[in-house]
C-alpha positions in Angstrom: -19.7 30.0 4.2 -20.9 26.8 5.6 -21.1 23.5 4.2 -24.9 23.2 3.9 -25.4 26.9 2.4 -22.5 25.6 0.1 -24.4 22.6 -0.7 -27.8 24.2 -1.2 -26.3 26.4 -3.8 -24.0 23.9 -5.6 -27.2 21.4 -6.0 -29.3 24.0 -6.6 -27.5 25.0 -9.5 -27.6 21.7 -10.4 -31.6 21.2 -10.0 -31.8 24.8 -12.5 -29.8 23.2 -15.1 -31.8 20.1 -15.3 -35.1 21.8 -15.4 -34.2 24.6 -17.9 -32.7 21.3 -20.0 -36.5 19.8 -19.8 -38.1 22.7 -20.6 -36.4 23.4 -23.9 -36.0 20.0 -24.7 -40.0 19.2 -24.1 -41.3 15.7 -26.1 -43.8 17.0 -28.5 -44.7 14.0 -30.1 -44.8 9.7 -29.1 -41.6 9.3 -31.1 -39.8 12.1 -29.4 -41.6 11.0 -25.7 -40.2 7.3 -26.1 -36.9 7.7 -28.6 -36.0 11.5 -28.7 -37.2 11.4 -32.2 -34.3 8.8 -32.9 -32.0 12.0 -33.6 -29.1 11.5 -31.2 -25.6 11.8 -31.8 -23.7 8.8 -30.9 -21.1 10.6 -28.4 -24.1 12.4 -26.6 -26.0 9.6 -26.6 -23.3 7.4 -25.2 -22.4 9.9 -22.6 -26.3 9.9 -21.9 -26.1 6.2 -21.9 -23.0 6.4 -19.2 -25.4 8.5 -17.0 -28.6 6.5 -17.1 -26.3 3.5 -16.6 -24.0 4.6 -13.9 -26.6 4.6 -10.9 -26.6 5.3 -7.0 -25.6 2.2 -6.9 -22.0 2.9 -9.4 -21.7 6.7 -7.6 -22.6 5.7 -4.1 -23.0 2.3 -3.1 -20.4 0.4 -5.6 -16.9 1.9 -3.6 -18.9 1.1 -0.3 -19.1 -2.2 -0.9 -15.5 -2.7 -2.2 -14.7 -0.3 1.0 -16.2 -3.5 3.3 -15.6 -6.3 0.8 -12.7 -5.8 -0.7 -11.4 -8.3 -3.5 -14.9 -9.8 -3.3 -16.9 -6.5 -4.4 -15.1 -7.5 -7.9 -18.1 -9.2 -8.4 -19.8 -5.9 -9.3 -17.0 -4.3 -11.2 -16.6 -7.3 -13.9 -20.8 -8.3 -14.0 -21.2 -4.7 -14.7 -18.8 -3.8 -17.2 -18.7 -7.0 -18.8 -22.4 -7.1 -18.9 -22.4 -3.9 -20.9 -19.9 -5.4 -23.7 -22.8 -8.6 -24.0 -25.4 -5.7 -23.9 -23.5 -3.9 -26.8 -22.2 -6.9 -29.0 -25.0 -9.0 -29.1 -28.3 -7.1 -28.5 -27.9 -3.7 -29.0 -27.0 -3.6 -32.6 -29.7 -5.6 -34.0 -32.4 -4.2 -31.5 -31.9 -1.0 -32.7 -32.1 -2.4 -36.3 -35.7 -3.7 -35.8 -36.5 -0.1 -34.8 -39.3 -0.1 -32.8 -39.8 2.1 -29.2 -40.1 -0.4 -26.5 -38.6 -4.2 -25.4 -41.6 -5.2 -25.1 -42.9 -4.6 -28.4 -39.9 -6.4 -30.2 -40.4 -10.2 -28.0 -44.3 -9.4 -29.0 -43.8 -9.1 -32.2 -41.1 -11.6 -32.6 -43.0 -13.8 -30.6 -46.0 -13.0 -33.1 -48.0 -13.1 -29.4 -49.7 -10.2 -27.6 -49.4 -13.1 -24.2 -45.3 -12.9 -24.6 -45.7 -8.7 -24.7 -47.6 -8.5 -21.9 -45.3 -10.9 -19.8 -42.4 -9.0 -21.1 -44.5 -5.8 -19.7 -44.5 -7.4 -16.1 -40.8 -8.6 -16.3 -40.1 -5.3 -17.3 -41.8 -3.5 -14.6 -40.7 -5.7 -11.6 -37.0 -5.3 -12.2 -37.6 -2.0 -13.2 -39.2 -0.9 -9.6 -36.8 -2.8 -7.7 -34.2 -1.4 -9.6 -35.4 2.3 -8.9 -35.9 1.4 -5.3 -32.0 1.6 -5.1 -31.7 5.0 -6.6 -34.7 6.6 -4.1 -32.5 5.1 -1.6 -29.5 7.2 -2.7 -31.7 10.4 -3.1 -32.7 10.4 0.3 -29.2 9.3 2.0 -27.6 12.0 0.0 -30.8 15.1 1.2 -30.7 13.4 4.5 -27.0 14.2 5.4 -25.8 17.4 3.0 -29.0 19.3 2.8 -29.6 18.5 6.7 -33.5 17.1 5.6 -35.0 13.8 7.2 -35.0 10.9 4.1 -39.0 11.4 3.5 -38.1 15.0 2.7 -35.3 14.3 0.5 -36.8 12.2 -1.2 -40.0 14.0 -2.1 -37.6 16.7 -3.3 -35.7 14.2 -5.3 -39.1 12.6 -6.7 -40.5 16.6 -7.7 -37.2 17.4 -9.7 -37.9 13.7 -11.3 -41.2 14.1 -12.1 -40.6 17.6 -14.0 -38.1 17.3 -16.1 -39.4 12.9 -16.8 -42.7 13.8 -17.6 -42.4 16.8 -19.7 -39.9 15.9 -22.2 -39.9 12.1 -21.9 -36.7 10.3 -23.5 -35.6 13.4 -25.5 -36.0 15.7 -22.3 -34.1 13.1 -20.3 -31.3 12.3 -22.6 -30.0 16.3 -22.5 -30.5 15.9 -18.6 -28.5 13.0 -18.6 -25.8 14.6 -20.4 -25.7 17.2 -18.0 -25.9 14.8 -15.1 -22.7 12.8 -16.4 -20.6 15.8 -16.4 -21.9 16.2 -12.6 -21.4 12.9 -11.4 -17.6 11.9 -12.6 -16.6 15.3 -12.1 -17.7 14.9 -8.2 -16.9 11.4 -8.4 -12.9 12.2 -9.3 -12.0 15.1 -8.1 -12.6 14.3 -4.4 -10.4 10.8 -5.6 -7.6 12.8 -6.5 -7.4 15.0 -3.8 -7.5 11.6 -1.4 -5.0 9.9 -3.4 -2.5 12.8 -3.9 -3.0 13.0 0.1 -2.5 9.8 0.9 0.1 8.1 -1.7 1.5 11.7 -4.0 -0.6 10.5 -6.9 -2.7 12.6 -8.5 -4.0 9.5 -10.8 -6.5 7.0 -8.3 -6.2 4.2 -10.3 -2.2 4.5 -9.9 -2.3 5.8 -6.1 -4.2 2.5 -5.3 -0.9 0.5 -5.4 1.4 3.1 -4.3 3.9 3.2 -1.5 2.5 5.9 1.0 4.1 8.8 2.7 5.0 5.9 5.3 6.9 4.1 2.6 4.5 1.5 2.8 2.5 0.2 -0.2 -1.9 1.0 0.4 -3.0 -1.9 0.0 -0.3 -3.8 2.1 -1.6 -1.5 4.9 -5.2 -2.1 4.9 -4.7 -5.7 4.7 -2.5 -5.2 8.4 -4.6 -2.7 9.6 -7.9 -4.9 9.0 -7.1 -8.3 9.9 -5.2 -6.6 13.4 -8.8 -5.8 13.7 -9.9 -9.2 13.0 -11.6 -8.7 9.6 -11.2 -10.6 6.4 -8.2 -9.6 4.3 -8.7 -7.0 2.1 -7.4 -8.0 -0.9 -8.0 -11.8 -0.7 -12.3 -11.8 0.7 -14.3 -13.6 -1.2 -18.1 -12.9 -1.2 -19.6 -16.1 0.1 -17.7 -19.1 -1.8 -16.3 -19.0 -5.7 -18.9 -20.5 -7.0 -21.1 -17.5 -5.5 -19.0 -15.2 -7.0 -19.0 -16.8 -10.0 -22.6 -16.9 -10.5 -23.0 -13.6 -9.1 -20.6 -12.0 -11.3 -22.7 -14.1 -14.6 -26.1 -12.5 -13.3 -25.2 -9.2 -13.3 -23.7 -9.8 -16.6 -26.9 -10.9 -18.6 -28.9 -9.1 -16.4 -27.0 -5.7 -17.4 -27.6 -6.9 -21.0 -31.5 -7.3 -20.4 -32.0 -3.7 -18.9 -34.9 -2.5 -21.0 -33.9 1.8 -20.3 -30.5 0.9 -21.2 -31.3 -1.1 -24.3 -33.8 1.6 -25.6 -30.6 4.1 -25.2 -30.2 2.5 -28.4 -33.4 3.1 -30.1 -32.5 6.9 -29.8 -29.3 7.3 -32.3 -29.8 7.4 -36.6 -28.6 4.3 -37.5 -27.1 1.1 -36.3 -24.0 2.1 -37.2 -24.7 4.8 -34.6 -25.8 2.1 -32.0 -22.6 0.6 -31.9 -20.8 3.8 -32.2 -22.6 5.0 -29.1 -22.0 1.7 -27.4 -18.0 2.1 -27.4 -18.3 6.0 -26.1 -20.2 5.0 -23.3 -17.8 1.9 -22.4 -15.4 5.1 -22.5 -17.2 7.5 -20.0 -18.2 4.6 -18.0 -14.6 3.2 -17.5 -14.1 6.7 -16.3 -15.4 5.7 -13.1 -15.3 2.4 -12.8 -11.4 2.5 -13.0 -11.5 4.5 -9.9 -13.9 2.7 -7.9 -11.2 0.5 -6.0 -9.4 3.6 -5.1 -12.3 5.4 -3.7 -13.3 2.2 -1.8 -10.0 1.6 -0.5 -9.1 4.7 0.3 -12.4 5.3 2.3 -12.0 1.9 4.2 -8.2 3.0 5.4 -9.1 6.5 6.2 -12.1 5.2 8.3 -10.7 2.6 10.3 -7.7 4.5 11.2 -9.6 7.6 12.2 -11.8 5.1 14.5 -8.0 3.8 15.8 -5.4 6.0 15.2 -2.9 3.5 16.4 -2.7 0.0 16.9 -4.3 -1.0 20.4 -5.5 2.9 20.6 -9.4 3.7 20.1 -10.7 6.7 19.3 -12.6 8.4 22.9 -16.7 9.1 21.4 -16.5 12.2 23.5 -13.8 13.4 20.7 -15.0 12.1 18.0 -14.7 14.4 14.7 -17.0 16.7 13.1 -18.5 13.9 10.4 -18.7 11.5 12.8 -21.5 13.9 14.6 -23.5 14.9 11.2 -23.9 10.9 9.7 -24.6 10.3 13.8 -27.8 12.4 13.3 -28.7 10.7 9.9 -28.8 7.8 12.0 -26.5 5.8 9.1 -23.7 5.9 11.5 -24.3 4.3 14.9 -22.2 3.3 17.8 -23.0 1.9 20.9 -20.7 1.6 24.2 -21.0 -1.8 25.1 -18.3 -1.9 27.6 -18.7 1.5 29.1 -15.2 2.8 28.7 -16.2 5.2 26.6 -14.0 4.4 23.7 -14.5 3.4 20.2 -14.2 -0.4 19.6 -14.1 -1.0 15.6 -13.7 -4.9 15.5 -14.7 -8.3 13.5 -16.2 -9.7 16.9 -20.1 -8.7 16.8 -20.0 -8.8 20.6 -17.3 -6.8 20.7 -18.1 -4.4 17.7 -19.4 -1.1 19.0 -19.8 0.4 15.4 -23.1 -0.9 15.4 -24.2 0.3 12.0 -21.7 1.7 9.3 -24.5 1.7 6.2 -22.3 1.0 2.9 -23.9 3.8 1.4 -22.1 6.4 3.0 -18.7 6.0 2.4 -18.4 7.8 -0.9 -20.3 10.9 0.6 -18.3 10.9 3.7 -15.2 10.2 2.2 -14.3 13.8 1.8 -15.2 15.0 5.6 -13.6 12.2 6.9 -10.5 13.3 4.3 -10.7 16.6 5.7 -11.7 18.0 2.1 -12.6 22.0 1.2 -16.5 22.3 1.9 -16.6 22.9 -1.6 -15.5 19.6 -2.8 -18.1 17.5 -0.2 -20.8 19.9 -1.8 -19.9 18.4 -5.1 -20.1 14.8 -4.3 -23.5 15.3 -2.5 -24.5 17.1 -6.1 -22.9 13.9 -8.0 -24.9 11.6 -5.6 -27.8 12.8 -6.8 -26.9 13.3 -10.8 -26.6 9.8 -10.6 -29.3 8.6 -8.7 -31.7 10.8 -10.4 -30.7 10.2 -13.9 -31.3 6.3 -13.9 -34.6 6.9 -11.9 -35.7 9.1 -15.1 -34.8 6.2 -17.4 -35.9 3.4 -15.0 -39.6 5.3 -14.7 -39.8 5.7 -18.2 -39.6 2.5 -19.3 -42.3 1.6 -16.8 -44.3 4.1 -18.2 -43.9 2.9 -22.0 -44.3 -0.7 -21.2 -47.9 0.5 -20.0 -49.1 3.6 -22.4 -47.2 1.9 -25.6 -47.3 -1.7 -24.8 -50.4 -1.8 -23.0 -52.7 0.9 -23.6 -51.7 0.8 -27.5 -50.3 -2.2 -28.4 -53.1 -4.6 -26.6 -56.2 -2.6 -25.4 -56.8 0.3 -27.1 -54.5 0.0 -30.8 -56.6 2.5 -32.2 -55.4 5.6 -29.5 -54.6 9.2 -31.3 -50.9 10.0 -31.0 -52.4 13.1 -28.6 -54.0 10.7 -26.0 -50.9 8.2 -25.9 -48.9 10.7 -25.3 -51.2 12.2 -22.6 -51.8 8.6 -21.3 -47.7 8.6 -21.3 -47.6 11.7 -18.9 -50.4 9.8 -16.5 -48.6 6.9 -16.4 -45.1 8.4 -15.7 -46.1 10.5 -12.7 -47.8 7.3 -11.2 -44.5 5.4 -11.9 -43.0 8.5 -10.0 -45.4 8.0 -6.9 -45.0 4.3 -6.4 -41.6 5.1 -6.7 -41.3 7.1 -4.2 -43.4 5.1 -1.9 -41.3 2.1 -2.6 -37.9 4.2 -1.7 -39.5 5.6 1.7 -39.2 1.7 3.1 -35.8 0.9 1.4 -35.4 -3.5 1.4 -31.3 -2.9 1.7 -28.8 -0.7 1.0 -28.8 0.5 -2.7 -26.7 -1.9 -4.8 -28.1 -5.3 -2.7 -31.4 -4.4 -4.2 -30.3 -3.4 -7.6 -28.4 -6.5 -7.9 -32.0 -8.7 -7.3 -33.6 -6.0 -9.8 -30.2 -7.1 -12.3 -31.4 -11.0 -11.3 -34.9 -10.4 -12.3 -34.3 -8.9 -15.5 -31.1 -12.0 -16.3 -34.2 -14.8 -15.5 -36.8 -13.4 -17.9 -35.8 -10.9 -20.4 -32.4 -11.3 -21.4 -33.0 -15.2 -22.3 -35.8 -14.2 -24.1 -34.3 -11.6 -26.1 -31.0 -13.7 -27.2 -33.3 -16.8 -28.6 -35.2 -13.7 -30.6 -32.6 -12.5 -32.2 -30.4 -15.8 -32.6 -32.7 -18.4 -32.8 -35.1 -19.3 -35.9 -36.7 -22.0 -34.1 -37.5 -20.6 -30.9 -41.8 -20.0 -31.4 -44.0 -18.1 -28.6 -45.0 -20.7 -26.5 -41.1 -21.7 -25.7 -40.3 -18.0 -25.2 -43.6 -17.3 -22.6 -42.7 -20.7 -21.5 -39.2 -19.6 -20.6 -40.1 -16.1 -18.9 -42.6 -17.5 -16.9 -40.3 -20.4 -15.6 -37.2 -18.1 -14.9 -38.9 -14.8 -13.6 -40.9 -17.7 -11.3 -38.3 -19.2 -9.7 -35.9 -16.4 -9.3 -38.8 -14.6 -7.3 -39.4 -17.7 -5.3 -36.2 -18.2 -4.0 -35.7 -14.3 -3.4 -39.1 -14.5 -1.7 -37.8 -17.3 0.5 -35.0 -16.1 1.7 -35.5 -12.4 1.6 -39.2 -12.5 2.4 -42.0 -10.7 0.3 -40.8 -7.6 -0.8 -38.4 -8.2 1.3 -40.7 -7.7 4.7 -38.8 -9.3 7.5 -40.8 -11.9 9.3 -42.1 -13.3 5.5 -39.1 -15.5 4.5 -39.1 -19.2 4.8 -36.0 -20.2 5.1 -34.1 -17.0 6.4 -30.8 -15.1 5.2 -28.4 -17.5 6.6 -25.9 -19.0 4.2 -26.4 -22.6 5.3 -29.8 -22.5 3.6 -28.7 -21.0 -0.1 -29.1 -23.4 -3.4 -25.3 -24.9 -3.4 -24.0 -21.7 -1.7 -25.8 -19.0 -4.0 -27.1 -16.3 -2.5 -30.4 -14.9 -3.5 -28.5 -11.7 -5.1 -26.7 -14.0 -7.1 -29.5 -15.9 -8.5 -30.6 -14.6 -11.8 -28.2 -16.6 -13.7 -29.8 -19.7 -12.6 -33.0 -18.3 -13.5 -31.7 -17.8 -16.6 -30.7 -21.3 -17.2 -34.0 -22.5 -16.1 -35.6 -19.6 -18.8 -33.0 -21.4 -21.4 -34.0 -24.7 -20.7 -37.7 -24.6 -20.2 -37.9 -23.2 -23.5 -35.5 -25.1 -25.4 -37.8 -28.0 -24.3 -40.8 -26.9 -24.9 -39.6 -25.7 -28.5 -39.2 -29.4 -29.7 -42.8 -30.2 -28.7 -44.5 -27.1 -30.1 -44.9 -25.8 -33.9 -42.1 -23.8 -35.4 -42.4 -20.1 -35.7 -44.4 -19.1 -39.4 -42.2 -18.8 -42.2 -42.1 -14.6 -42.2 -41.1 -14.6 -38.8 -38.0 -17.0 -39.4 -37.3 -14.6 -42.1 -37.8 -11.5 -39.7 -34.7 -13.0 -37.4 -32.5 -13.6 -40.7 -33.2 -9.7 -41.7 -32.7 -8.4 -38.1 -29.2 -10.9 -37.5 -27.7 -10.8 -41.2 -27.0 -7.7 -43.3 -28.3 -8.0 -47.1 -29.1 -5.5 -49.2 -31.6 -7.7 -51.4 -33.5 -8.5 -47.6 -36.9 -6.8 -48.5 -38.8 -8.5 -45.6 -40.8 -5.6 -43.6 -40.0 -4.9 -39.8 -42.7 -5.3 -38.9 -44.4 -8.9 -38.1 -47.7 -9.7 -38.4 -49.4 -12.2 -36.7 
């Protein structure tokens, strides 16, 4: 049976099982559209939680950049992980004890301001989309290569299955999909790992394969550091992204802006209790480290296997005439492209860019051509194309929804028509999510870069506005509206300006002002990297403009004491009024 009848079935399967999930797990009401009806149990929802967290860009584009960046792609594994422990300590808890649907609603109503909702609305929905324009991405790399469809196909496919199982059973129908769709992706995620690492090192375990002596007697890592600076690359285990200070700013963004994620915060509107939230918070560190732990292995592995199938041997390049089998299928994807510059016919893989004749290796693809270049059962590459798209299409459903909220619940209800039926805001919920779907998809037919350089300036967005704004709620008495729309407006404003200077507008080349070139970034900080000054600015600007303006009313003040300290005698309501 071939690999792309095996594939059809495998993800087909897959498809099924997510649409008969949706179907019997179909929202019939606002709460169970928004929060599954708050009726979760904290294991599911933490596995649910792992899945809408662990997107393309974890499954697919994280191992690709450790594959090219080594030591350097760190940045990702400690801002992500580390993020979620802020995002579960400090927010998570006492969000879920205020109990309402949406971020949103909590800054407007502990902002006592329908301005600070509605900015936290547009916050919200420009991470959000340039956050999902990362997981299109991966939808249509994976249906462009296993399922043998151009990307626009793919991803029209990926946007229908999206838009079924999203729109009919909102959060609840999407948290049993997601639960499915982690099982998918960390069982295609490991498997292939441990067939590579048992190949390459005898060790069945990835994490411990990684520094292992090899069949050779040599240890991995010690090899790909030889085999890539021979080539003239950076060392592997010693690269640096840009300069420390880059890579310590970087790593801080995706940190707070992890922790500022409105669909993974609202994972925590969907369990009992708070005693649930934090529960569910530690299971999903669990089924998250899952993965992440094996990350370095994957990316590794897939660097060594790749250069030394491009050069067997020291001084000896690979002819293009016999290129392998996988080299010819990501060839037609045209993710994989090589040019002869010298006309000899061979495969030059260097550093030197005038030299280089692997003109384009995208990131993206080294997890799903791992296993063909590994010489893997058809069976197993199947899987990872099925895991690609677990992953990708669960945090689209959860990235989409939260767009959709913000507008029907936030919007529509909470600002310009508060007097809605529970019927029409949940019909005006359907609308909204298939137009989130649609600009979606449009969005992911001109991808900006590959999936996890975009989802790191959707992390940055969200680190400059709403994560600021959230901790001074929930820790701050002082802090009134005008310092908190004060603050979003400042560090959502800047962080955009100096992406949209050096990345141009929407990232449309020929619309930057100063260009991608080092030389030109704020102290060495690249425009990934630059939420957490944004955040700083947010922090600032409102700290400032908090000693000049009144203090919050006297119920609110008592609001944050309710939400931050536990007391059984507290009998202030949740709810603020204005």
């Amino acid at each position: 049976m071939v690999l792309q009848t095996i594939t059809y079935i495998v993800v087909g399967l897959t498809f099924a099982l997510y649409i008969t999930i949706a179907i019997w797990a179909r929202a019939a009401s606002t709460g169970e559209f928004y929060i599954a009806g708050k009726g979760v149990h904290p294991v599911l929802n933490g596995m649910a939680t792992a899945a809408d967290w662990m997107s393309a860009a974890s499954f697919i584009s994280m191992a690709g950049l450790i594959a090219f960046n080594g030591y350097g792609a760190s940045v990702f594994l400690m801002g992500w992980t580390g993020g979620y422990v802020l995002l579960a300590m400090l927010l998570a808890p006492y969000l879920r004890k205020y109990g309402k649907f949406t971020v949103p609603e909590f800054i407007g109503d502990r902002f006592y301001s329908r301005t600070a909702r509605i900015v936290a609305v547009v916050c919200l929905i420009l991470a959000s989309l340039t956050y999902v324009i990362g997981q299109m991405k991966g939808i249509g790399v994976a249906f462009s290569r296993f399922l043998e469809m151009d990307f626009d196909h793919g991803l029209y496919v990926g946007m229908g299955i999206v838009f079924f199982y999203a729109v009919l059973g909102g959060m609840k129908g999407i948290t049993y999909t997601q639960i499915a769709q982690y099982c998918v992706l960390i069982f295609a995620y490991t498997v292939p790992a441990i067939f590579i690492s048992l190949n390459l090192t005898g060790n069945p375990f990835p994490q411990l394969g990684l520094g292992s002596k090899m069949t050779d007697g040599s240890y991995l890592l010690d090899k790909l550091d030889l085999i890539v600076t021979d080539l003239g690359f950076n060392e592997y285990t010693t690269a640096v992204m840009g300069s420390q200070l880059n890579m310590f700013v970087y790593t801080l963004s995706l940190m707070i802006g992890t922790a500022g994620l409105p669909h993974v915060i609202t994972r925590f509107f969907t369990v009992p209790s708070v005693k649930g939230a934090r529960s569910s918070a530690g299971w999903a560190l669990v089924f998250i480290a899952i993965l992440y732990t094996v990350a370095p292995a994957v990316g590794a592995m897939a660097r060594l296997n790749l250069t030394t199938t491009i050069q067997p041997e020291p001084g000896v390049n690979l002819v293009y005439e016999e290129r392998p089998q996988w080299f010819k299928n990501w060839e037609k994807t045209g993710l994989l492209q090589f040019e002869d510059k010298n006309g000899d016919g061979q495969i030059q893989y260097v550093a030197d860019e005038q030299k280089n004749e692997m003109v384009k290796v995208d990131r993206d693809i080294m997890v799903l051509a791992n296993p063909e270049i590994a010489k893997l059962p058809d069976w197993v590459i199947a899987l990872v194309a099925a895991g690609g798209l677990a992953a990708a299409l669960s945090t689209a459903a959860g990235l989409l929804l939260a767009i959709a909220s913000s507008i029907s619940h936030d919007l529509l209800k909470g600002v310009f028509a508060p007097n809605i039926s529970e019927k029409n805001e949940l019909l005006a919920s359907r609308i909204t999510m298939g137009g989130a779907v649609i600009v979606a998809g449009y969005l992911g037919l001109h991808p900006p870069d590959f999936a996890a350089g975009t989802v790191a300036i959707a992390f940055g967005l969200a680190a400059s506005s709403l994560f600021p704004a959230l901790m001074m709620g929930i820790f701050s008495r002082r802090m009134n509206k005008a310092g908190a729309i004060a603050g979003m407006l400042a560090g959502l404003g800047i962080t955009l300006l100096y992406v949209f200077q050096h990345k141009g507008i929407m990232f449309i080349p020929g619309t930057s002002f100063l260009g991608g070139m080092e030389e030109n970034w704020f102290f060495g900080i690249s425009p990934n990297a630059f939420g957490a000054v944004g955040a700083a600015v947010n922090f600032a600007v409102a700290a400032l403009v908090v000693r000049v303006t009144a203090a919050p009313p006297a119920h609110i003040q008592e609001l944050v004491d309710h939400i931050r300290v536990p007391s059984a005698n507290n009998k202030i309501r949740l709810e603020a009024q204005s």
